[in-house]
BAPAZA-85640 format. One record per atom (N, C-alpha, C): atom name; chain; x, y, z; residue number from 1. Coordinates in steps of 0.2 Angstrom, whole numbers, plus 2048, in hexadecimal, padded with zeros to 3 digits. Each point is the difference from the previous one (the first is absolute). Layout:
BEGIN
+-------+--------+-----+-----+-----+-----+
| atome | chaine |   x |   y |   z | num |
+-------+--------+-----+-----+-----+-----+
|    CA |      A |   X |   Y |   Z | NUM |
...
+-------+--------+-----+-----+-----+-----+
//
This chain:
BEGIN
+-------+--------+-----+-----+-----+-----+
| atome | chaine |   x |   y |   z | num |
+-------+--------+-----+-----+-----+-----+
|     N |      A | B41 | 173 | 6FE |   1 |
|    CA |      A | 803 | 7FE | 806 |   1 |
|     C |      A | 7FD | 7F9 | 802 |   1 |
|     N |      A | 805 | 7FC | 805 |   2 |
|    CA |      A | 7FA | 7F9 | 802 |   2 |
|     C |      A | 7FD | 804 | 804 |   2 |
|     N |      A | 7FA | 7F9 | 802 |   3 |
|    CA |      A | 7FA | 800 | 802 |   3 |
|     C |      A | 803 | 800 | 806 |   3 |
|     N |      A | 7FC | 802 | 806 |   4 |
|    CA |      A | 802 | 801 | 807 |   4 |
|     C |      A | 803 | 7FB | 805 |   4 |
|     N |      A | 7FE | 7F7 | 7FC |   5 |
|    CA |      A | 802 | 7FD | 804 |   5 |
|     C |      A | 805 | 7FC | 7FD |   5 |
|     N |      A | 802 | 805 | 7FC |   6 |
|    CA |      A | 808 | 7FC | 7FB |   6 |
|     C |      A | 807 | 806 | 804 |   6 |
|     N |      A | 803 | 800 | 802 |   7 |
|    CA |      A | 806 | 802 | 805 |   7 |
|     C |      A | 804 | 801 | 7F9 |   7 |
|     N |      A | 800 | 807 | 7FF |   8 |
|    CA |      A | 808 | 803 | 7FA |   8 |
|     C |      A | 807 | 7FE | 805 |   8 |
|     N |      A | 804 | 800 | 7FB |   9 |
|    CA |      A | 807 | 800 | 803 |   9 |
|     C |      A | 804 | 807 | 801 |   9 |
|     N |      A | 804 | 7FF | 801 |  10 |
|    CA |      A | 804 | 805 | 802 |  10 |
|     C |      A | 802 | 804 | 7FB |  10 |
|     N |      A | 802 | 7FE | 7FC |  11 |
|    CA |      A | 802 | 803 | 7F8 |  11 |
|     C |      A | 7FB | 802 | 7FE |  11 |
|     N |      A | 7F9 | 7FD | 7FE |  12 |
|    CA |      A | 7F8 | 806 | 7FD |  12 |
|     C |      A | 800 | 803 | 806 |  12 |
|     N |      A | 801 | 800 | 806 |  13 |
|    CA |      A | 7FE | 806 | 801 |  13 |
|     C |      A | 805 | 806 | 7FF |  13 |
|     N |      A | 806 | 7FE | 801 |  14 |
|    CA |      A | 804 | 806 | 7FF |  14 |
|     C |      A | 7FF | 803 | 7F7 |  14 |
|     N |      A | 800 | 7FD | 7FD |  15 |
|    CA |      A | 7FC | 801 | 7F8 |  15 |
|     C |      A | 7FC | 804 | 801 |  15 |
|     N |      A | 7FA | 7FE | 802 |  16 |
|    CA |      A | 7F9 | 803 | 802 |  16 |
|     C |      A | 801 | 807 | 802 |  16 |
|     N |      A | 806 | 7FF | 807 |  17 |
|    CA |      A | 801 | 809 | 802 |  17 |
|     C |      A | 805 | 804 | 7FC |  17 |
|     N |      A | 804 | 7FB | 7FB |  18 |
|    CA |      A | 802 | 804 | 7FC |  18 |
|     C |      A | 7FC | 805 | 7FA |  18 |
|     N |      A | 7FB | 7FA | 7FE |  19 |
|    CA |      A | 7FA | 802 | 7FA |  19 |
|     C |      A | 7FD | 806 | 805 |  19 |
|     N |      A | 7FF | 802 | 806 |  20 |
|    CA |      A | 7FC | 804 | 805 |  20 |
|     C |      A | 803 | 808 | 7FF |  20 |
|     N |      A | 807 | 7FC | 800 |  21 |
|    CA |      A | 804 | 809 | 804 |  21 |
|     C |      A | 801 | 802 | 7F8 |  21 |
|     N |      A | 800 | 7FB | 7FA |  22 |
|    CA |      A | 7FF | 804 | 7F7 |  22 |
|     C |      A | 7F8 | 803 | 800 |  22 |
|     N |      A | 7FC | 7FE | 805 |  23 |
|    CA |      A | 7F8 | 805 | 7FE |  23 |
|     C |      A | 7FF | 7FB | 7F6 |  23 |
|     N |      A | 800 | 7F9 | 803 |  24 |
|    CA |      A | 7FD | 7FA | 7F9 |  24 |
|     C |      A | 7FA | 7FA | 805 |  24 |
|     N |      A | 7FF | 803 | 805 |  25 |
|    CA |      A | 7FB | 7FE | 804 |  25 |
|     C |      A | 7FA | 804 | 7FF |  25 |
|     N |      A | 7FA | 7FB | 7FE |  26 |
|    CA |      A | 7FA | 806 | 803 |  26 |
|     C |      A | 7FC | 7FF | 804 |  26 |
|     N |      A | 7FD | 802 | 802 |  27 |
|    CA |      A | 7FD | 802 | 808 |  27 |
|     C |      A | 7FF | 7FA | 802 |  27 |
|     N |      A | 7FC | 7F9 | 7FE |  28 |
|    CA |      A | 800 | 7FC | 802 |  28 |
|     C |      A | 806 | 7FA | 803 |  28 |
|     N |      A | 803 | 801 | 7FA |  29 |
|    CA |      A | 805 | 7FC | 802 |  29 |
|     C |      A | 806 | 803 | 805 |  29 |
|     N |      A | 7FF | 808 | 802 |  30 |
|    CA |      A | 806 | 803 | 806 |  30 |
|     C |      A | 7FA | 7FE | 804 |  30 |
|     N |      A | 7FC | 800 | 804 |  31 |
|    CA |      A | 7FC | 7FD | 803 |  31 |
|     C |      A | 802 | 7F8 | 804 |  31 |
|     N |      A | 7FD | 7FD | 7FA |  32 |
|    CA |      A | 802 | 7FA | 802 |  32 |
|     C |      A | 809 | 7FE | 802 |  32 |
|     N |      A | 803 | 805 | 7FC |  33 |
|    CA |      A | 809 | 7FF | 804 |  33 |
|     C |      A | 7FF | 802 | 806 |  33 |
|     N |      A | 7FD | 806 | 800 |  34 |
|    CA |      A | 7FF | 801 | 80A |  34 |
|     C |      A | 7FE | 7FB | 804 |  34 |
|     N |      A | 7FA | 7FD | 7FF |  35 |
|    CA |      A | 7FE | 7FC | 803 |  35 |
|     C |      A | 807 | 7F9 | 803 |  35 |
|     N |      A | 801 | 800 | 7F8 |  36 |
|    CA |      A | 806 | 7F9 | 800 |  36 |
|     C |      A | 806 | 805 | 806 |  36 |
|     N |      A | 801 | 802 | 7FE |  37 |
|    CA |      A | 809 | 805 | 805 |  37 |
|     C |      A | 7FB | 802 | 807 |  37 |
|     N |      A | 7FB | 800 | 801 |  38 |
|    CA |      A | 7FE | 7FF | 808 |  38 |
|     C |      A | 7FF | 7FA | 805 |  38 |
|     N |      A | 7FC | 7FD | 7FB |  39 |
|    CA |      A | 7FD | 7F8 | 7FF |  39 |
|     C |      A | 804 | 7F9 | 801 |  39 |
|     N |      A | 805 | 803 | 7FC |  40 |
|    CA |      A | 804 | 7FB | 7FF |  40 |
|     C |      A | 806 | 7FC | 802 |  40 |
|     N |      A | 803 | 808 | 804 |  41 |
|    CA |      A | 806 | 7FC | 803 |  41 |
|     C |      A | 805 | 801 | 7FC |  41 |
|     N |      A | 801 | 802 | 7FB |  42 |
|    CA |      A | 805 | 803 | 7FB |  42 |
|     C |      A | 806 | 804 | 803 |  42 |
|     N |      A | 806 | 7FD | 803 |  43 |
|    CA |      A | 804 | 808 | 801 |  43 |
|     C |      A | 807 | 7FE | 7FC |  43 |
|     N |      A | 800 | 808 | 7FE |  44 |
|    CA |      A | 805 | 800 | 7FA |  44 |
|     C |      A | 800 | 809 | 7FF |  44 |
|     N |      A | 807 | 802 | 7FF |  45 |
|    CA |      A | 801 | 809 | 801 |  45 |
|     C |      A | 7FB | 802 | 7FB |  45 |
|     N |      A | 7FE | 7FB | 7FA |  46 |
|    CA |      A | 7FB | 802 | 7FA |  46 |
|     C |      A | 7F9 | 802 | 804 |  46 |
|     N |      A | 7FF | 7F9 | 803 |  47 |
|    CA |      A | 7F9 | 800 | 804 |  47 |
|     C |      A | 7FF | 807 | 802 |  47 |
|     N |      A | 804 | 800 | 807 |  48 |
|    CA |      A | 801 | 807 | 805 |  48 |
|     C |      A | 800 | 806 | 7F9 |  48 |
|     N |      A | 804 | 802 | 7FD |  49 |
|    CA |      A | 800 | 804 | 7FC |  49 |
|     C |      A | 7F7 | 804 | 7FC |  49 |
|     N |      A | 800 | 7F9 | 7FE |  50 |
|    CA |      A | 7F8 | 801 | 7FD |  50 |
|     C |      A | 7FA | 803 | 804 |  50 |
|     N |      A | 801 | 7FB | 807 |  51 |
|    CA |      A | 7FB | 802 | 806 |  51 |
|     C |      A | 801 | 807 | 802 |  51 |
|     N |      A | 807 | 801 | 803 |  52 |
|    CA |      A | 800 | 80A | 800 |  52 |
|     C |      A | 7FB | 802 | 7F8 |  52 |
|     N |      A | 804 | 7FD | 7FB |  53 |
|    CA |      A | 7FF | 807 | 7FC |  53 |
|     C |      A | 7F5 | 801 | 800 |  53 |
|     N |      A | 7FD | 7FA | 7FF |  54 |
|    CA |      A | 7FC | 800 | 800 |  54 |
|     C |      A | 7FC | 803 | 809 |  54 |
|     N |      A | 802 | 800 | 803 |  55 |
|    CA |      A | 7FF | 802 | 807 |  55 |
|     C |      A | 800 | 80A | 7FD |  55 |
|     N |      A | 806 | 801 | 7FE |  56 |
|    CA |      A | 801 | 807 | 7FE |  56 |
|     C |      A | 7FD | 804 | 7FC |  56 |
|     N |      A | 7FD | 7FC | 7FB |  57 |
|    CA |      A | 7FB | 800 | 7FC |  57 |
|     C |      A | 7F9 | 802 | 802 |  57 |
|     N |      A | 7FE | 7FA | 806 |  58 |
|    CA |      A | 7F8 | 802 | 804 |  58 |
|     C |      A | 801 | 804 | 803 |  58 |
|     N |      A | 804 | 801 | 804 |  59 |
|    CA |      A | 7FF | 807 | 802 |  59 |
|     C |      A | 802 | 808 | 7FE |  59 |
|     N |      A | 804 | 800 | 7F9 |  60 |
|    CA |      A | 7FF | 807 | 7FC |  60 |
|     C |      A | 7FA | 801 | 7FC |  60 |
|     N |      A | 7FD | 7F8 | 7FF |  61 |
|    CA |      A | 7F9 | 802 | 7FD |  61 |
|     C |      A | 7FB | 801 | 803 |  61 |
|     N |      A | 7FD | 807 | 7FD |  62 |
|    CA |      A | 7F7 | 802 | 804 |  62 |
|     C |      A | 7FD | 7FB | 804 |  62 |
|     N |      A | 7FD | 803 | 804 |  63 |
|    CA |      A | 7FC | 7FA | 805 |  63 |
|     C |      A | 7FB | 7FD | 7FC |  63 |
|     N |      A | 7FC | 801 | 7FB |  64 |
|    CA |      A | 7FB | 7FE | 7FC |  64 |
|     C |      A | 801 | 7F9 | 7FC |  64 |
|     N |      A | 808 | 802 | 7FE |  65 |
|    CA |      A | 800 | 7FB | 7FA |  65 |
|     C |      A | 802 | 7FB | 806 |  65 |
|     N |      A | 800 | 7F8 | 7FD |  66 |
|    CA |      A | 802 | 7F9 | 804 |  66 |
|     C |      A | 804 | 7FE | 7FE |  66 |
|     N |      A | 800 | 800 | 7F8 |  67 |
|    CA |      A | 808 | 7FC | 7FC |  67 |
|     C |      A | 803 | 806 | 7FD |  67 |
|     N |      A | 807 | 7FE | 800 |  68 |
|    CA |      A | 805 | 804 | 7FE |  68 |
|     C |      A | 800 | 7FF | 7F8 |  68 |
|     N |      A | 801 | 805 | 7FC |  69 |
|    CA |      A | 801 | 800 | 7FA |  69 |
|     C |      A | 806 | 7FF | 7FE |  69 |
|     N |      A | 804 | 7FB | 7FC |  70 |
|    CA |      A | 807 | 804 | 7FE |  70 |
|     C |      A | 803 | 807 | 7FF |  70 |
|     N |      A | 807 | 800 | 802 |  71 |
|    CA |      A | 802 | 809 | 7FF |  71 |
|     C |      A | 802 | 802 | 7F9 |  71 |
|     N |      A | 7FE | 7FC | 7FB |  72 |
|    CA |      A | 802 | 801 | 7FB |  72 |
|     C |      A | 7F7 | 803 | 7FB |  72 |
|     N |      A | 7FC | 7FC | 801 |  73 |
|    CA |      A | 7FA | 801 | 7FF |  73 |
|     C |      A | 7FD | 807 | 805 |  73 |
|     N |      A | 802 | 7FF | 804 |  74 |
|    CA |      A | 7FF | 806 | 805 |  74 |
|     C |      A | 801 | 806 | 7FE |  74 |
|     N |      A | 807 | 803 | 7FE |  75 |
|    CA |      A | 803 | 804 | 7FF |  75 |
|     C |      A | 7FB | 803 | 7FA |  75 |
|     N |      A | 802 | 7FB | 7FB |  76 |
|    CA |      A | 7FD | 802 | 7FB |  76 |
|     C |      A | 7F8 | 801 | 7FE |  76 |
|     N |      A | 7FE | 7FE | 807 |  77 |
|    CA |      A | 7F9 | 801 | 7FE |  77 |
|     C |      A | 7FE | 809 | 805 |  77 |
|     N |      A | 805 | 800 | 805 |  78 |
|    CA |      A | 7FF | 807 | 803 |  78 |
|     C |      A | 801 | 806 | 7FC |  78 |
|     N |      A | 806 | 7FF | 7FC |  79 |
|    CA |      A | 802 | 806 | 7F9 |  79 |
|     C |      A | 7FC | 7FE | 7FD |  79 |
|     N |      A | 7FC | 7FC | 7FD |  80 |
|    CA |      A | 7FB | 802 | 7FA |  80 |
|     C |      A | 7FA | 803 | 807 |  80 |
|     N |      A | 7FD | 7FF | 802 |  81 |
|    CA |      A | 7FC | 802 | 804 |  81 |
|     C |      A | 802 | 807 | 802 |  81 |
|     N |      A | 804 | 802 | 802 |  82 |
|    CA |      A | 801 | 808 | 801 |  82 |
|     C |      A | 804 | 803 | 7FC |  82 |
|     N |      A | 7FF | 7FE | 7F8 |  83 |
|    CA |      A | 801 | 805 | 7FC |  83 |
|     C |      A | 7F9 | 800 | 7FD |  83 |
|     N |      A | 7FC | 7F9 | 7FF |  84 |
|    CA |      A | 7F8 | 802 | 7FE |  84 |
|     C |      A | 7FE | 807 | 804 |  84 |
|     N |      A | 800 | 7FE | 807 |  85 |
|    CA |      A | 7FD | 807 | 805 |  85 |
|     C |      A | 804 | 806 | 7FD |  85 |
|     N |      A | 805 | 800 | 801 |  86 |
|    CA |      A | 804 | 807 | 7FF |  86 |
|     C |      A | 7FC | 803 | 7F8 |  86 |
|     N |      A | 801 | 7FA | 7FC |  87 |
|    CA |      A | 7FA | 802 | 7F7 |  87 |
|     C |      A | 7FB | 804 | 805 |  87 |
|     N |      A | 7FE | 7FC | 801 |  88 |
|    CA |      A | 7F8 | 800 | 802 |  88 |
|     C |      A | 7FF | 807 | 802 |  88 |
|     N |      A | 802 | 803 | 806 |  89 |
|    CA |      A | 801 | 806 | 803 |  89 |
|     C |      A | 802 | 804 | 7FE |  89 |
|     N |      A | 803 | 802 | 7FD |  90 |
|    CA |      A | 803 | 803 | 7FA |  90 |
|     C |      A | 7FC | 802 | 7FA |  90 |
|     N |      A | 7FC | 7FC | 7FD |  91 |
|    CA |      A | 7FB | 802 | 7FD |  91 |
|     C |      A | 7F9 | 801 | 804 |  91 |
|     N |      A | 7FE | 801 | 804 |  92 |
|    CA |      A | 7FA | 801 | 805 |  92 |
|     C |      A | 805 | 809 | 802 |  92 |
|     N |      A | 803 | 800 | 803 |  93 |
|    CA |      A | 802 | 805 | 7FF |  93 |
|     C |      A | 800 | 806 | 7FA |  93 |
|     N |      A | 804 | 7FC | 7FC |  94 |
|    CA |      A | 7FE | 806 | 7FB |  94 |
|     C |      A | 7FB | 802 | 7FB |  94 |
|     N |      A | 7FA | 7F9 | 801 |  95 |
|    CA |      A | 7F8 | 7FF | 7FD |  95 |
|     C |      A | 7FE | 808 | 806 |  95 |
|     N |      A | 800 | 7FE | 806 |  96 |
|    CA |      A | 7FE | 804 | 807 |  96 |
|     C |      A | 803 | 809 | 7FE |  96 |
|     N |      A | 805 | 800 | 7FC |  97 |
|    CA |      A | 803 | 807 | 7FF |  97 |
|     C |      A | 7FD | 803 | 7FA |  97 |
|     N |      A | 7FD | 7FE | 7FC |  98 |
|    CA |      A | 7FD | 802 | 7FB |  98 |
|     C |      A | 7FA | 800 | 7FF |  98 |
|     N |      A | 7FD | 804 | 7FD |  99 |
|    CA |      A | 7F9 | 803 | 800 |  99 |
|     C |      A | 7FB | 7FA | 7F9 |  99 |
|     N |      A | 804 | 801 | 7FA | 100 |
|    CA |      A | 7FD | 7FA | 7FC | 100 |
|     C |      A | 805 | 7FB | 7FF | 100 |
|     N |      A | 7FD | 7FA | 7FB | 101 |
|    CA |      A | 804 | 7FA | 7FD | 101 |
|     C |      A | 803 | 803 | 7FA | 101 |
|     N |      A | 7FD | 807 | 7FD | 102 |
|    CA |      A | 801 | 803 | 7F8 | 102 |
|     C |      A | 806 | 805 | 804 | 102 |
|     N |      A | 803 | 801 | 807 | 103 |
|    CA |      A | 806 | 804 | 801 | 103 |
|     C |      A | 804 | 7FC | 802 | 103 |
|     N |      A | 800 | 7F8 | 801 | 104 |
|    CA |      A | 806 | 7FE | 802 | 104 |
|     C |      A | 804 | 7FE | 7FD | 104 |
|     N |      A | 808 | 800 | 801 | 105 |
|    CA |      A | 807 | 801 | 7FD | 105 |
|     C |      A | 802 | 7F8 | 804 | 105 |
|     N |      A | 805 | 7FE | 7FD | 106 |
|    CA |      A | 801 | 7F9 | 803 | 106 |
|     C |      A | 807 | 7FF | 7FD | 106 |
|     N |      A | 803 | 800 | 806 | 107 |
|    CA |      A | 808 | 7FF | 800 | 107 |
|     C |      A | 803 | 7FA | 803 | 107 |
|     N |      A | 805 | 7FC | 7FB | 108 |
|    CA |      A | 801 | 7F9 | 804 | 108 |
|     C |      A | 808 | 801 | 7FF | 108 |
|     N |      A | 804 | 7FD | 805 | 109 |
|    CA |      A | 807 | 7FD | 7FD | 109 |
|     C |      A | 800 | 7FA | 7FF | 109 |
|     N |      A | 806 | 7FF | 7FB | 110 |
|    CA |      A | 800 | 7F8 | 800 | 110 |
|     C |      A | 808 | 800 | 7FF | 110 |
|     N |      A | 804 | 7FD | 803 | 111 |
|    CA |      A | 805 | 801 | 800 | 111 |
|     C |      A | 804 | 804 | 802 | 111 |
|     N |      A | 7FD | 807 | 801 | 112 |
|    CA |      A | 804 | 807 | 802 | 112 |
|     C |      A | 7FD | 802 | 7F9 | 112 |
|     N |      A | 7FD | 7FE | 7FB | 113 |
|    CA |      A | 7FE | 805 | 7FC | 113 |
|     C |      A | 7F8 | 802 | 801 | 113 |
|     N |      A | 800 | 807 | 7FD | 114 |
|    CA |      A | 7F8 | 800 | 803 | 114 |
|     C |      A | 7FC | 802 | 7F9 | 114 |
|     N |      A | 7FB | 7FE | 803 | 115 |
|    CA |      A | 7FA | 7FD | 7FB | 115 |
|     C |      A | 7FC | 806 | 802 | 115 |
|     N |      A | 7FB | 804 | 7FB | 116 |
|    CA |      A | 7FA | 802 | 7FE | 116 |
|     C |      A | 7FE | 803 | 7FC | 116 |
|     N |      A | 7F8 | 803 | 802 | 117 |
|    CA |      A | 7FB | 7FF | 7FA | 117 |
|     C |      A | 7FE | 7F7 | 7FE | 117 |
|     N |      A | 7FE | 800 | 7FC | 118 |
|    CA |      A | 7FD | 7F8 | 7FF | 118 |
|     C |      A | 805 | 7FA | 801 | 118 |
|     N |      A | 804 | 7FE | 7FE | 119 |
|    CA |      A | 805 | 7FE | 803 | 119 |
|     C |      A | 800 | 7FC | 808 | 119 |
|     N |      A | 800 | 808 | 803 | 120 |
|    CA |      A | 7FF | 7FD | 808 | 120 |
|     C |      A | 7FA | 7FD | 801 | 120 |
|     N |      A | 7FC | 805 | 7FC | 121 |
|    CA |      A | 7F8 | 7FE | 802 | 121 |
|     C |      A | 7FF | 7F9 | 800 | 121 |
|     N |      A | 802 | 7FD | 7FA | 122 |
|    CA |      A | 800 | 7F9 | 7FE | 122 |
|     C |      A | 806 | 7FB | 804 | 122 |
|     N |      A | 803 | 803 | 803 | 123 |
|    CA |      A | 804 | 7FD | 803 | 123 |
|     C |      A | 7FB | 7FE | 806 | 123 |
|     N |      A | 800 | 806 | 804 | 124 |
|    CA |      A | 7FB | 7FF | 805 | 124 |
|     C |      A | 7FA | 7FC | 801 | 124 |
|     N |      A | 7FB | 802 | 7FC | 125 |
|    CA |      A | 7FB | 7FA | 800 | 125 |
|     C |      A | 803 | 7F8 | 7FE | 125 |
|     N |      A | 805 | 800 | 7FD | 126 |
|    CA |      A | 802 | 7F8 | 802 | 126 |
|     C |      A | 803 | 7FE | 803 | 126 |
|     N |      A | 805 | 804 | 804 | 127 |
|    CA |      A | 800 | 800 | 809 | 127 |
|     C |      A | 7FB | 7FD | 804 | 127 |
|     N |      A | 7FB | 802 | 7FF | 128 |
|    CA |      A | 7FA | 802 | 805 | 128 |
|     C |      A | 7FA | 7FA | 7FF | 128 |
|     N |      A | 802 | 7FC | 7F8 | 129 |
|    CA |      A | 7FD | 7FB | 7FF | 129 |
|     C |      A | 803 | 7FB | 801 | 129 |
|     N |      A | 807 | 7FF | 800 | 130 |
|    CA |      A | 804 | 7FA | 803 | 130 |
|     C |      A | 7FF | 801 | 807 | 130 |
|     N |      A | 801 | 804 | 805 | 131 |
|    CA |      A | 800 | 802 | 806 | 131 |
|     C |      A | 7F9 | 7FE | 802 | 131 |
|     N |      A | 7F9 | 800 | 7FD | 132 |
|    CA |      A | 7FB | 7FD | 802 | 132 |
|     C |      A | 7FF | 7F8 | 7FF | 132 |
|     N |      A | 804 | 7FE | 7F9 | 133 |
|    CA |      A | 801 | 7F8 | 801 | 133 |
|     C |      A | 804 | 7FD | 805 | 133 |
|     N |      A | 805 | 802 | 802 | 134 |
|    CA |      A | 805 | 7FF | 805 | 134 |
|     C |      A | 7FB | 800 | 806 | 134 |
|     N |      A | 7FC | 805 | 802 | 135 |
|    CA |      A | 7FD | 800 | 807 | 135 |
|     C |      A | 7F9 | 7FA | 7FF | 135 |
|     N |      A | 7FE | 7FD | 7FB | 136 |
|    CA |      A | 7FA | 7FD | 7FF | 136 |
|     C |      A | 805 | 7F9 | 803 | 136 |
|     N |      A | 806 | 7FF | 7FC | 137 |
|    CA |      A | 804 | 7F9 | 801 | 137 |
|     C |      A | 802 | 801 | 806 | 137 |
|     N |      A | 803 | 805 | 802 | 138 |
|    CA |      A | 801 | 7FF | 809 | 138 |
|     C |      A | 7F9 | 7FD | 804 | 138 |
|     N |      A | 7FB | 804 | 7FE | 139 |
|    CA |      A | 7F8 | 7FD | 803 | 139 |
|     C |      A | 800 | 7F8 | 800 | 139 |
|     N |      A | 802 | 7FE | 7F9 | 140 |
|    CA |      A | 7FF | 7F8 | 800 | 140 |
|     C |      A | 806 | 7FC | 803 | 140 |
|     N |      A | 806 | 801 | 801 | 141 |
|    CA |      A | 804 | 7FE | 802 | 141 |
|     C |      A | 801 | 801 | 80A | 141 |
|     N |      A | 7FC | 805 | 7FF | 142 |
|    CA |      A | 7FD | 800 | 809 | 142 |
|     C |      A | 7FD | 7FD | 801 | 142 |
|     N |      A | 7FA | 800 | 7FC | 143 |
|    CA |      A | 7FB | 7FA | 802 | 143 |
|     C |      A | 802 | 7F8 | 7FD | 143 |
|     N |      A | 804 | 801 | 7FE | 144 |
|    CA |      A | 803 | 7F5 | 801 | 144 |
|     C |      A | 805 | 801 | 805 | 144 |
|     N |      A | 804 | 805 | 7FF | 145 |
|    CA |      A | 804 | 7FD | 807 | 145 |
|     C |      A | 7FC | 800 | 808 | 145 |
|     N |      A | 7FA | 804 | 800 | 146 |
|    CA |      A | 7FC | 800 | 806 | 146 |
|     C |      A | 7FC | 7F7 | 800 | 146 |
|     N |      A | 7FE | 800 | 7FB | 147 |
|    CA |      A | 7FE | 7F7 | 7FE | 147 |
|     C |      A | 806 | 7F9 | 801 | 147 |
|     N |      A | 804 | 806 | 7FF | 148 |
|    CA |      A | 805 | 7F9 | 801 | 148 |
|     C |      A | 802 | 7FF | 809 | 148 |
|     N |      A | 802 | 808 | 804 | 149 |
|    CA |      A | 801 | 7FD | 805 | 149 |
|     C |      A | 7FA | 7FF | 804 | 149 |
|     N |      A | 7F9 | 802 | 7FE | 150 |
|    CA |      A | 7FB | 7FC | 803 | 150 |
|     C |      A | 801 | 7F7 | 7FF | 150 |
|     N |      A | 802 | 7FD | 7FB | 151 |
|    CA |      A | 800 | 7FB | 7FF | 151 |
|     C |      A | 804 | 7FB | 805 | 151 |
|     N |      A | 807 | 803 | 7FD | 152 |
|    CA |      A | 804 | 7FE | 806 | 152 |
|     C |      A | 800 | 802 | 808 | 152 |
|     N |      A | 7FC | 804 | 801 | 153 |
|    CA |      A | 7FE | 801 | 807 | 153 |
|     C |      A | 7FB | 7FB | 802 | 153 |
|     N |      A | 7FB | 7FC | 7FC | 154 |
|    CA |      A | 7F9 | 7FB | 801 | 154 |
|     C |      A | 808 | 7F9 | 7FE | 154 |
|     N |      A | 803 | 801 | 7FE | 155 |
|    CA |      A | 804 | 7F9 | 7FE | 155 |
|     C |      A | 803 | 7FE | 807 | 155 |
|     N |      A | 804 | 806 | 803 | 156 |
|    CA |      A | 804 | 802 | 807 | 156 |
|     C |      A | 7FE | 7FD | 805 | 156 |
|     N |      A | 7F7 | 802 | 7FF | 157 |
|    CA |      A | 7FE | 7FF | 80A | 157 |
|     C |      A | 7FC | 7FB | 7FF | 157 |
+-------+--------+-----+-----+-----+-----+
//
């Protein structure tokens, strides 16, 4: 985007709230649209448009987070995360139900077909090893997005 004392036109912004409402913005730059669509003086049904949706936005997200995610990233990151847990529970569960690791029986589907004996077993544990990479990359993908809008918070005030 320009720099704050170059004035977009009408047209980049409408563009920009277009690129907004496709979720092709990342945090930084829906940010700075905001700014720009408050700031600026911009009125156009786009503008207003983007401004609700983003308003709509802040407040269906948790009180904790401060920048909105895309809905496309969101979703997607909610269904991987609550099938990791539902893994996860489901195997603590049935670790919990049995007495040794020499009795346990391990059934998986994959498609509506079901798996076991070693098959599952091996399926599972690499479930269980993707699902631990996945939760390390969410770890670091939390901590730059908390970097980033530290940054632009120190940039802001």
């Amino acid at each position: 985007m320009k720099g704050h004392e170059d004035r977009l036109t009408q047209r980049e912004v409408d563009t920009l709230c277009g690129l907004y409402m496709d979720c092709a913005l990342d945090t930084l730059e829906e940010a700075e649209l905001e700014y720009a669509l408050r700031r600026g003086g911009y009125d156009s049904e786009t503008a207003r448009e983007t401004l609700a949706v983003m308003e709509a936005s802040r407040s269906s997200a948790p009180t904790a987070a401060k920048h909105r995610k895309a809905p496309g990233r969101k979703a997607r990151l909610w269904l991987a995360l609550t099938g990791t847990a539902a893994c996860v529970a489901a195997l603590i569960a049935a670790g919990s139900m049995l007495s040794s690791p020499s009795e346990t029986e391990y059934t998986a589907y994959i498609n509506g077909q079901r798996l076991t004996g070693d098959d599952a077993r091996e399926l599972v544990e690499s479930r269980m090893e993707r699902s631990k990479q996945f939760e390390a990359q969410m770890a670091r993908l939390i901590e730059e997005t908390d970097h980033k809008i530290k940054r632009l918070k120190s940039n802001t005030l």
